[in-house]
Every structure is written in structure tokens, then in C-alpha cells.
C-alpha positions in Angstrom: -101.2 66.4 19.4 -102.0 63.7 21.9 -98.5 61.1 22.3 -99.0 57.6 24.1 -96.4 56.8 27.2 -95.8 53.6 28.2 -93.5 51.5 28.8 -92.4 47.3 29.6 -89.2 46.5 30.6 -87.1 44.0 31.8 -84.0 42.1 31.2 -84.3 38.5 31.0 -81.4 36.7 32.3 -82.3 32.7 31.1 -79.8 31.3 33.1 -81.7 32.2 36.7 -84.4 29.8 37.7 -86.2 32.9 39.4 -88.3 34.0 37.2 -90.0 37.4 36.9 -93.8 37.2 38.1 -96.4 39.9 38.7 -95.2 39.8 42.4 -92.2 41.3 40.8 -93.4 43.9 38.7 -95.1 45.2 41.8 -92.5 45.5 43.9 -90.5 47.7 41.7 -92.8 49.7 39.7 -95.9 48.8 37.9 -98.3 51.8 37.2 -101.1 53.0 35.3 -103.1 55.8 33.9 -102.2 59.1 36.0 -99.9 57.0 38.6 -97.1 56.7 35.8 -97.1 60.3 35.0 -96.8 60.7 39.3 -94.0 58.3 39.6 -92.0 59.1 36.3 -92.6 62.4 35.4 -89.2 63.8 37.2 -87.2 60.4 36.4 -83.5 60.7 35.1 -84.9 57.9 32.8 -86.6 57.7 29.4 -89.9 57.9 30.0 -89.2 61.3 32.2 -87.6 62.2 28.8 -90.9 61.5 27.2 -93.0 63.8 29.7 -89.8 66.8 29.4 -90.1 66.4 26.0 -93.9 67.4 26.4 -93.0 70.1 27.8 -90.7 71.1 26.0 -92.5 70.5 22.3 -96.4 71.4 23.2 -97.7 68.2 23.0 -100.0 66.4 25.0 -98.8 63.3 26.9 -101.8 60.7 27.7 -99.9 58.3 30.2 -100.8 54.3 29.7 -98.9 52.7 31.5 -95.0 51.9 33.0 -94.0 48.5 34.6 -90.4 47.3 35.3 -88.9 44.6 37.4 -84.7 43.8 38.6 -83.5 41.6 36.0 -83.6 38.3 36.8 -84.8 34.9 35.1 -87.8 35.2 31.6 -91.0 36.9 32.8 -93.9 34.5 33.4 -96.5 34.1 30.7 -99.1 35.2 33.4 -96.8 38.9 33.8 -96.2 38.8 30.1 -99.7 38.6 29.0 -101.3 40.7 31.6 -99.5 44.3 30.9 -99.4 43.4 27.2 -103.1 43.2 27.5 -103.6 46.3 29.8 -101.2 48.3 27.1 -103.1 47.3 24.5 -107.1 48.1 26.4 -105.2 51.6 27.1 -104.2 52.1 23.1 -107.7 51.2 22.2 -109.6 53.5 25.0 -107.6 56.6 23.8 -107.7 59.0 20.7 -103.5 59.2 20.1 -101.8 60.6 17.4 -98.8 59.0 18.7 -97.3 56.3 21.0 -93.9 56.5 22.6 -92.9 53.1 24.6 -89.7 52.1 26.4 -88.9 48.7 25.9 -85.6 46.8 27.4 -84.7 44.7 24.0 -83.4 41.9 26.7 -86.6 40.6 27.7 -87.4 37.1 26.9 -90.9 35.6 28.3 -91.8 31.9 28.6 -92.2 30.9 25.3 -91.0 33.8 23.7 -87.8 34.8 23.5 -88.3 37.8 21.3 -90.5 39.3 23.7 -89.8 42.9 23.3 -90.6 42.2 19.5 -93.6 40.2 20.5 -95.3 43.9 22.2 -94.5 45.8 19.0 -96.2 42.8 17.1 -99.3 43.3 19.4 -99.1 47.2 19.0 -98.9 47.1 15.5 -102.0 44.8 15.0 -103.7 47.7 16.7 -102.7 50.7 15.5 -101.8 50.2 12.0 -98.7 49.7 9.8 -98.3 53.8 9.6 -99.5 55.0 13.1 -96.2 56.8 14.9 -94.3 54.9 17.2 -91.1 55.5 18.6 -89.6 53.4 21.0 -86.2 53.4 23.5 -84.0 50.6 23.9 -81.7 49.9 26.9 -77.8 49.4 25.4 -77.8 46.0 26.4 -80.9 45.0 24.4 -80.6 41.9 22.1 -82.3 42.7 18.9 -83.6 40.4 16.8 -83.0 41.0 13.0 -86.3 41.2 11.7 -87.4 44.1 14.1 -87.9 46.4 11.4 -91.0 44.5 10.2 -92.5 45.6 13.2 -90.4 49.1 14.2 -90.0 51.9 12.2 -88.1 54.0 14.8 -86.0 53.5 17.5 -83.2 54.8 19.7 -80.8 53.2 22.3 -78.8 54.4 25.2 -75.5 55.4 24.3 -73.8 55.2 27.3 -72.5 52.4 30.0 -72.9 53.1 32.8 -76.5 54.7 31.8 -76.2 58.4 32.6 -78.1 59.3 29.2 -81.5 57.2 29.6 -83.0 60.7 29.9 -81.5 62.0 27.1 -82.7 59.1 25.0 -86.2 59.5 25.7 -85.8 63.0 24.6 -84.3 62.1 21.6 -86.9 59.6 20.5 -90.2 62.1 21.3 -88.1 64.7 18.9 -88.1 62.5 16.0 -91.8 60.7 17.0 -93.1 64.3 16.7 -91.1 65.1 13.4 -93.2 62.1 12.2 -96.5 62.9 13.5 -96.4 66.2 11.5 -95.5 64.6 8.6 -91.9 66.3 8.6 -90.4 62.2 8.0 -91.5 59.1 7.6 -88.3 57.0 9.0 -87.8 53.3 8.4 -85.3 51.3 10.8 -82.2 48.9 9.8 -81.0 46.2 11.8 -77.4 44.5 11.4 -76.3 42.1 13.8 -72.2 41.5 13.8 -71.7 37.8 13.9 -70.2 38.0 17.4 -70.1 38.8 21.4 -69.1 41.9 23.1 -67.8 40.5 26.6 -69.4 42.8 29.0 -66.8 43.7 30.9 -65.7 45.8 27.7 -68.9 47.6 27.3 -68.0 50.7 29.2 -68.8 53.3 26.7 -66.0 55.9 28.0 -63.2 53.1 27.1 -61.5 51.6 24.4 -62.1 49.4 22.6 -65.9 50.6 22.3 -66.2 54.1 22.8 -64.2 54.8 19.3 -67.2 52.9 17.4 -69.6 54.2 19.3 -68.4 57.7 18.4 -68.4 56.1 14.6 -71.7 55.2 15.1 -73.5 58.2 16.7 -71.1 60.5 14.1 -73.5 58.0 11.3 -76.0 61.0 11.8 -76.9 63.4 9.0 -79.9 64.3 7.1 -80.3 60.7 5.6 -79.8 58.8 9.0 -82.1 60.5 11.8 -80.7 57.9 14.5 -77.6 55.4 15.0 -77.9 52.8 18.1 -75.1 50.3 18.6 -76.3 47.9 21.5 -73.4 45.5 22.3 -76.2 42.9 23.5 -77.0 41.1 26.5 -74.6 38.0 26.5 -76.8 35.7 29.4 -79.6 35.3 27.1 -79.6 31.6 25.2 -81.7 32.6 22.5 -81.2 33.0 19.0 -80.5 36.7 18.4 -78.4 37.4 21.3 -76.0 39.9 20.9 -75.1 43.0 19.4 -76.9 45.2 17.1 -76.3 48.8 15.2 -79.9 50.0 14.3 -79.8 53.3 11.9 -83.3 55.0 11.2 -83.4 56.8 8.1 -85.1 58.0 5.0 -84.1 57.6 1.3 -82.4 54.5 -0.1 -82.5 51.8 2.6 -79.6 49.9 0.8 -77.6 52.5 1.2 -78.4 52.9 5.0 -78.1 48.9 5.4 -74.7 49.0 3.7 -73.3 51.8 6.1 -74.5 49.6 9.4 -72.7 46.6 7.8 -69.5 48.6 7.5 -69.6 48.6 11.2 -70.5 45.1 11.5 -67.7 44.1 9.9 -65.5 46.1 11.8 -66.1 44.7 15.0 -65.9 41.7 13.8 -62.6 41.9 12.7 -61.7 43.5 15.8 -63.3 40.8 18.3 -60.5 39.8 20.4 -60.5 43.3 21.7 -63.6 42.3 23.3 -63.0 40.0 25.3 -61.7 40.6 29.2 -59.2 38.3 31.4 -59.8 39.2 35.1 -58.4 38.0 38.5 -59.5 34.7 40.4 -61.4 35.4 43.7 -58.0 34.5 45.8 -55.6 36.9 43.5 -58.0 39.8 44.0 -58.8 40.1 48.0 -55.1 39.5 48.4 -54.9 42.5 46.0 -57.3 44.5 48.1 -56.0 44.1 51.1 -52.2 45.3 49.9 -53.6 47.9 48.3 -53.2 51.4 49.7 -55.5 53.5 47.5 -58.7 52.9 49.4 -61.4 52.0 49.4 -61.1 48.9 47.1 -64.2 48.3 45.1 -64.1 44.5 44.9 -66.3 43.7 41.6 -68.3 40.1 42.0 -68.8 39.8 38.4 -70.4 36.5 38.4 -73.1 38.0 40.6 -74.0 40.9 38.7 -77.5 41.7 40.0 -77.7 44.1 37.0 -77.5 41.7 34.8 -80.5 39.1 36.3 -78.0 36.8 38.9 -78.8 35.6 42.7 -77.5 38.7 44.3 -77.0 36.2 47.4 -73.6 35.1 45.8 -71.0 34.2 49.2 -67.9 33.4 47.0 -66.1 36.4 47.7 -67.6 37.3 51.3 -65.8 33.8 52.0 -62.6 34.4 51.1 -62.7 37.8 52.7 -63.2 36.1 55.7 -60.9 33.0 55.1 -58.2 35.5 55.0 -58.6 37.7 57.8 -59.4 40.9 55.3 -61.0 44.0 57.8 -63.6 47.5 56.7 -65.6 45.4 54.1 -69.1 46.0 53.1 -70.9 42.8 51.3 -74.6 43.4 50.4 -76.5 40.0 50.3 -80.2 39.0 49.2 -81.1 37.3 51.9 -84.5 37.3 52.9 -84.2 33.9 55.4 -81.3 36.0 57.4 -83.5 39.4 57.5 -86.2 37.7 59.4 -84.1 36.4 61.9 -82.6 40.1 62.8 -85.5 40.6 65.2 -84.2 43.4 67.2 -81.6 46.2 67.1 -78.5 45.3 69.5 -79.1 41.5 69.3 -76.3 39.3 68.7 -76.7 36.7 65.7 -75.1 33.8 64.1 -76.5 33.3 60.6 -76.2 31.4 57.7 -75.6 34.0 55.0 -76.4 34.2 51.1 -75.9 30.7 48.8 -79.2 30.0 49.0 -80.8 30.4 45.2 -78.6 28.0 44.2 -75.1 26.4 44.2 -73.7 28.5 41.4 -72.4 31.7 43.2 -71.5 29.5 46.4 -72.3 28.0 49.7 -74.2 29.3 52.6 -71.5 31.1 54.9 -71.9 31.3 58.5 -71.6 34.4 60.6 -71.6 36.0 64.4 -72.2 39.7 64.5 -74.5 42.3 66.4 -77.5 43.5 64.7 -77.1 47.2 64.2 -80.1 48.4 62.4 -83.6 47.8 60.8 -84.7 49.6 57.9 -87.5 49.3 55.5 -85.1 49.6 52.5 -86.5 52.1 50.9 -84.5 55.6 49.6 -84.2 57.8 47.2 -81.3 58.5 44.3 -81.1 62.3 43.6 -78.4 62.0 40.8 -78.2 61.1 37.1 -77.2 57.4 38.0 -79.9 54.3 36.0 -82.9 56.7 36.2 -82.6 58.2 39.3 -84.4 61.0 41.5 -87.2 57.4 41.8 -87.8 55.4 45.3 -86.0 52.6 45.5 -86.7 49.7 47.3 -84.9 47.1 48.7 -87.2 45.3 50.6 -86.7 44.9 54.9 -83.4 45.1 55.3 -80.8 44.3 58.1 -77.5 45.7 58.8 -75.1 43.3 60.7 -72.1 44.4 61.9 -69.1 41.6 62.0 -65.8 41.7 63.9 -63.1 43.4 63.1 -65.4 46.5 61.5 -66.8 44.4 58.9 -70.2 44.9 57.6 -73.5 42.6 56.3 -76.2 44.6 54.3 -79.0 41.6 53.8 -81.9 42.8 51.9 -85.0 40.9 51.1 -85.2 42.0 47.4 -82.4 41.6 45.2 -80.8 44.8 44.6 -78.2 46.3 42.2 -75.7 48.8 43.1 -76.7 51.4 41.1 -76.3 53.6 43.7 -74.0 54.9 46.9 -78.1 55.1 48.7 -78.5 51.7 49.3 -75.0 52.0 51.7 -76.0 55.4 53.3 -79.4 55.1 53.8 -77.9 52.5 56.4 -76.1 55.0 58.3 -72.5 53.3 56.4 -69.9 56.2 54.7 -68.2 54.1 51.5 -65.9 56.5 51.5 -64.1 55.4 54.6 -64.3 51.9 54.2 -61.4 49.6 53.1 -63.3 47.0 50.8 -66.5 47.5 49.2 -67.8 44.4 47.5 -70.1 45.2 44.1 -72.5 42.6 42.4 -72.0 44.0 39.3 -70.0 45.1 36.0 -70.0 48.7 34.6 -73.7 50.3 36.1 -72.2 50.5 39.4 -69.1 52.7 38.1 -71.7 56.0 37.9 -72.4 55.8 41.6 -69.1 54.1 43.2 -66.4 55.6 40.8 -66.9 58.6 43.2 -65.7 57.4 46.1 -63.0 54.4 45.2 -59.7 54.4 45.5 -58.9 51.6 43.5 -61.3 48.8 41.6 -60.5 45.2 41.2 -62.9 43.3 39.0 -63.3 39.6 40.2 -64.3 37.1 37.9 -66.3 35.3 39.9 -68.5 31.8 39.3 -72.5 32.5 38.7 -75.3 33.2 35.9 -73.5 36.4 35.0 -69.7 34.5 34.7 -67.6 36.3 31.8 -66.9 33.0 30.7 -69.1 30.2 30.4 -67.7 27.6 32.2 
């Protein structure tokens, strides 16, 4: 039994002019052939779950192809139609019995803002209306709600933070093999609830979500092979945004449509529970600096890099500064600033971050010594958004400030998805007063280990709770 791997992945913020370009793809991961197998084989992350899941059920797994980029704005057509095309030269080269692909479900292309739905189109003009293909969604996907015409199955993550992307891939080569042998033949439902899930209340392990997500994932049973709820990708303007519950099943398909509409129409009735009221900039660094459970984790919500913003937001590195606050750590995307580090021990005055645009603030001005000069580049051993991989954040420069405060400018934007991107640097978290996160629930799998106390911020940018 010879099973396709590939994958295509990104999650298209619309709001960010920076748009995702080949450029980007390469600087994060874009492989092919033998190279994906080499770079994802041991990943905490689906598509390692696809090769363990070789392993572990005999078959053969012909790698095709992976590429990913950090969310940011749509993927350019140029990107789009160039690893479409190379997935679909590799489908046609091989003899497969099978295909498993990881797709985000957020990705939107110029021009197409169904884009994940737009590959599966393109695969199934290919292989066929019966060929096997499972495919892996990130939570946050936004699915539209005629997928099914060109899915037949499909899983999601089931936890924010992702600490189960692994496990997902797993899950969906299980079923993909089950198929293959002719053991089901599974057909997918889509129901989208006629609402948003704030994101800031998507942390699986709380209420109000992680009740119906153990409603959903309890769903499965002889007749339903798989239950996904995605709670959707909220900075997306296009017409399907939001959240999903996707069952997989066999048998009467009314009956399986009904069920994931009974869970539609309890969250709608429920949607003021998922909505989330958070702390000016001002409020919360006053907070932070009172508090004595330390350190603070300082959330900059409206710069979730995550979830496709600047990263180079200054909003809350200025009022840190405007009010004397000591021990902070701010990371910034500032590739201007890295340049003009030239040498270790050299003192600087630099006009940090607010440089993408106006929305996440203005330029702030610093003096501070230049401490080190890394290549940004380190490695995440633990189960935190795919981990055990090389991640890369581009030359970087670490700038110590007075009073024991600390600049981490990067030249690639960056999410804190892990505590490597501090260490690697030489900085302990741990001992730090205020760490300052562009995020919203990803960085709680790495940083939830070492903070005393967390204040989310709701900040101004592409990745605002509210819409302003």
C-alpha cells in the first residue's frame, strides 16, 4: 500500500498588507520529494503523524511534498499556483493507493478565498471522485460549507494551544487506511453555526468551549468515524469565516447532518459566552508592575503573530517605557533595527518596531548596548505547534535597555510558540518580571510554564478582538 504525504499550509490573515510569497515559503519550510520525509519525519506535527503512522500500520509512505509559511496577509497567486502545480506533477508521477495532505483551512490566495478548497478541487480532478484522501485541518480553519463536494474525509485538531497536531495526523492515516482496504467508505458533513467564536475563548481546556468540544469528540461511534469542531479564524473577510463541526460517517447522512446541527444550534444560543472583555494597554502594565506573582506574561493581542499581524507592534513596549516598568522582555520584527546592531558591545539608539504600518503603533525610540548576535535559528524539543523542527527567526539582535530591560529584534516575524526563541539568546523567562507575548492562546503551551501571572491586553492591530 503506497499513501501520498504532502501538505500546504498557511493561515491567511486579509487584514495584513504583507502578503505570503515564495520568499516566504522558503524561509520556513518548503520541501520536496525525500527532503520532506528528512525534515518532518520526527515532527510533533501532522504530517510526522502521517510517517508514525507508517510505521506503525505497514504502509508505504511516498513523500510529495510539505510547504508552510508564518501566517501573515493571502498567499500570492505566483506561491499559490506553483506548489499546487508541483503537488499535482508529484500525484501524477507516482503509483498511490492513497493521499494524505495537511491543509490549514485558513488560507485564502489572491483571488481565492476558499483556497484550501481550491487544492482539493485540483486533487480531485486528478485522482478521481473515489481515490482515498484524508486530509488534517488546523482548529482555526474556516471551512467553507460546500467542502464535502470535494472531501470525503477529514480531521481537525482538537486542542488550543496545539499539543495534539501529531495525534491528528495519526488519526486521519487510521481511517485513510480503513478506506484503502475497503473497510469504509466515509462521506463528510459540514455545519456552519451562524456566528463567531472570539478567539480569546478558544482555549480548548476552558469553559465555555471545552464542554462542546467534549460533546463533539464524544459524537464518535460506529456511524460517525470523526467529529472536528474548528471555532474558525475570525481575521479572514471572506464569506465562510468562522466556525465549523465537520462529522465523517457512513449510513444515513441526514441523520449525521442533523446531529452536527444540534451542535450548531447550541452555540448559537450560547454566543455571548464567546465573546471576551480584556484590559486597555494602560490598566494592564499598571497591573504588571503591582503584581507579585512573577513573571507577568503581558499578552499583545492585537499583535498576535500567530494569527498573521505585524509582529513589530510598539503599543505596549511604549507604555512600558512611559511608565518606568523594569525586567521586561519585548520581541520585535524589526529587520531595519537588526542591521544597524553591527557589533557586540556597541551602544545604539534605534527607532524600534511601527514600521508595517500605523495600526499596532509608532516607531519608539531607544538607547541600549548591543549584547549579542545570533543567526536565529533553534530548535523546540517539546510537544509545543509541531515541535522537535528548526526554527528560524531570521538574524537577530539582542539589545539590552536600562534598568534590566530587554529588545529581541528579529528579521522574520516570529510567534511565540516557544520559550527557544528567549533562550537561545542566553535570556532565563523564568526570572524576568514582564514578558510581553504577541499572541492569544498558542503561546500558553510554551509560557504557561514559567508565568506567574498572565494579563491579556487588548491591544490595537490586524488581530484586535474587536473590530474597531
Amino acid at each position: 500500500m503506497r499513501i501520498g504525504i504532502a501538505g500546504f499550509m498557511h493561515e491567511s490573515n486579509t487584514f495584513n498588507p504583507i502578503l505570503a510569497d515564495r520568499k516566504a515559503f522558503v524561509e520556513q519550510g518548503m520541501a520536496f520529494g525525500d527532503d520532506v520525509l528528512k525534515e518532518w519525519r520526527d515532527a510533533r506535527h501532522e504530517v510526522g503523524g502521517f510517517f508514525s503512522a507508517a510505521d506503525e500500520l505497514g504502509f508505504t509512505a511516498v513523500p510529495l511534498l510539505m510547504a508552510w509559511a508564518t501566517p501573515s496577509g493571502p498567499v500570492t497567486r505566483e506561491a499559490f499556483e506553483e506548489v499546487c502545480a508541483a503537488l499535482i506533477e508529484r500525484l501524477r508521477a507516482e503509483r498511490l493507493d492513497g493521499l494524505l495532505l495537511a491543509l490549514h483551512g485558513a488560507m485564502v490566495s489572491e483571488g481565492r478565498p476558499d483556497a484550501d478548497r481550491e487544492i482539493l478541487a485540483r486533487v480531485r480532478k486528478v485522482v478521481g471522485p473515489d481515490f482515498p484522501v484524508g486530509v488534517t485541518f488546523d482548529l482555526h480553519g474556516n471551512l467553507p460549507p460546500d467542502l464535502a463536494e470535494v472531501c470525503d474525509l477529514a480531521v481537525a485538531y482538537r486542542t488550543n494551544p496545539h499539543i495534539d497536531q501529531h495525534e491528528c495526523g495519526v488519526r486521519a492515516a487510521r481511517l485513510l487506511v480503513r478506506w484503502v482496504r475497503g473497510e469504509i467508505r466515509p462521506r463528510l458533513v459540514v455545519v456552519k453555526p451562524a456566528m463567531r467564536i472570539n478567539i480569546m475563548k478558544q482555549d480548548t481546556s476552558l469553559e465555555p468551549l471545552v464542554g462542546v468540544m467534549r460533546r463533539v469528540r464524544e459524537m464518535e461511534g460506529d456511524s460517525i468515524l470523526a467529529a472536528s469542531l474548528l471555532p474558525g479564524f475570525a481575521y479572514a473577510d471572506v464569506p465562510h469565516v468562522g466556525p465549523a463541526i465537520v462529522l465523517v460517517g457512513q449510513g444515513d447522512m441526514r441523520e449525521l447532518r442533523q446531529r452536527a446541527e444540534a451542535i450548531a444550534e447550541d452555540l448559537v444560543a450560547r454566543r455571548d459566552e464567546f465573546d471576551a472583555q480584556l484590559p486597555d494597554p494602560a490598566t494592564a502594565v499598571r497591573s504588571a508592575m503591582g503584581e507579585t506573582r512573577r513573571p507577568v506574561v503581558l499578552v499583545d493581542t492585537g499583535d498576535n503573530v500567530g494569527g498573521g499581524s505585524a509582529g513589530d507592534g510598539t503599543v505596549l513596549l511604549a507604555e512600558l517605557l512611559r511608565k518606568g516598568a523594569t525586567g521586561f522582555v519585548v520581541c520585535l520584527y524589526d529587520p531595519e533595527a537588526v542591521r544597524e546592531c553591527r557589533r557586540v558591545g556597541d551602544s545604539v539608539t534605534l527607532r524600534v518596531g511601527g514600521k508595517v504600518d500605523r495600526l499596532h503603533g509608532d516607531p519608539v525610540e531607544v538607547t541600549g548596548v548591543v549584547r549579542l548576535l545570533h543567526d536565529g535559528d533553534y530548535t523546540e524539543t517539546a510537544i509545543r505547534h509541531g515541535g522537535k523542527r528548526i526554527n528560524h527567526m531570521g538574524p537577530t539582535a539582542l539589545v539590552e535597555l536600562p534598568g534590566d530591560d530587554w529588545l529581541a529584534l528579529t528579521s522574520l516575524r516570529h510567534p511565540p510558540f516557544s520559550l527557544g526563541a528567549l533562550t537561545c539568546l542566553g535570556l532565563e523567562p523564568g526570572r524576568m518580571r514582564i514578558l510581553v507575548v504577541k499572541a492569544a492562546i498558542a503561546y500558553k503551551a510554551a509560557y504557561g510554564s514559567v508565568a506567574g501571572s498572565i494579563l491579556e491586553v487588548e491591544t490595537p492591530g490586524v488581530t484586535a478582538i474587536h473590530r474597531r
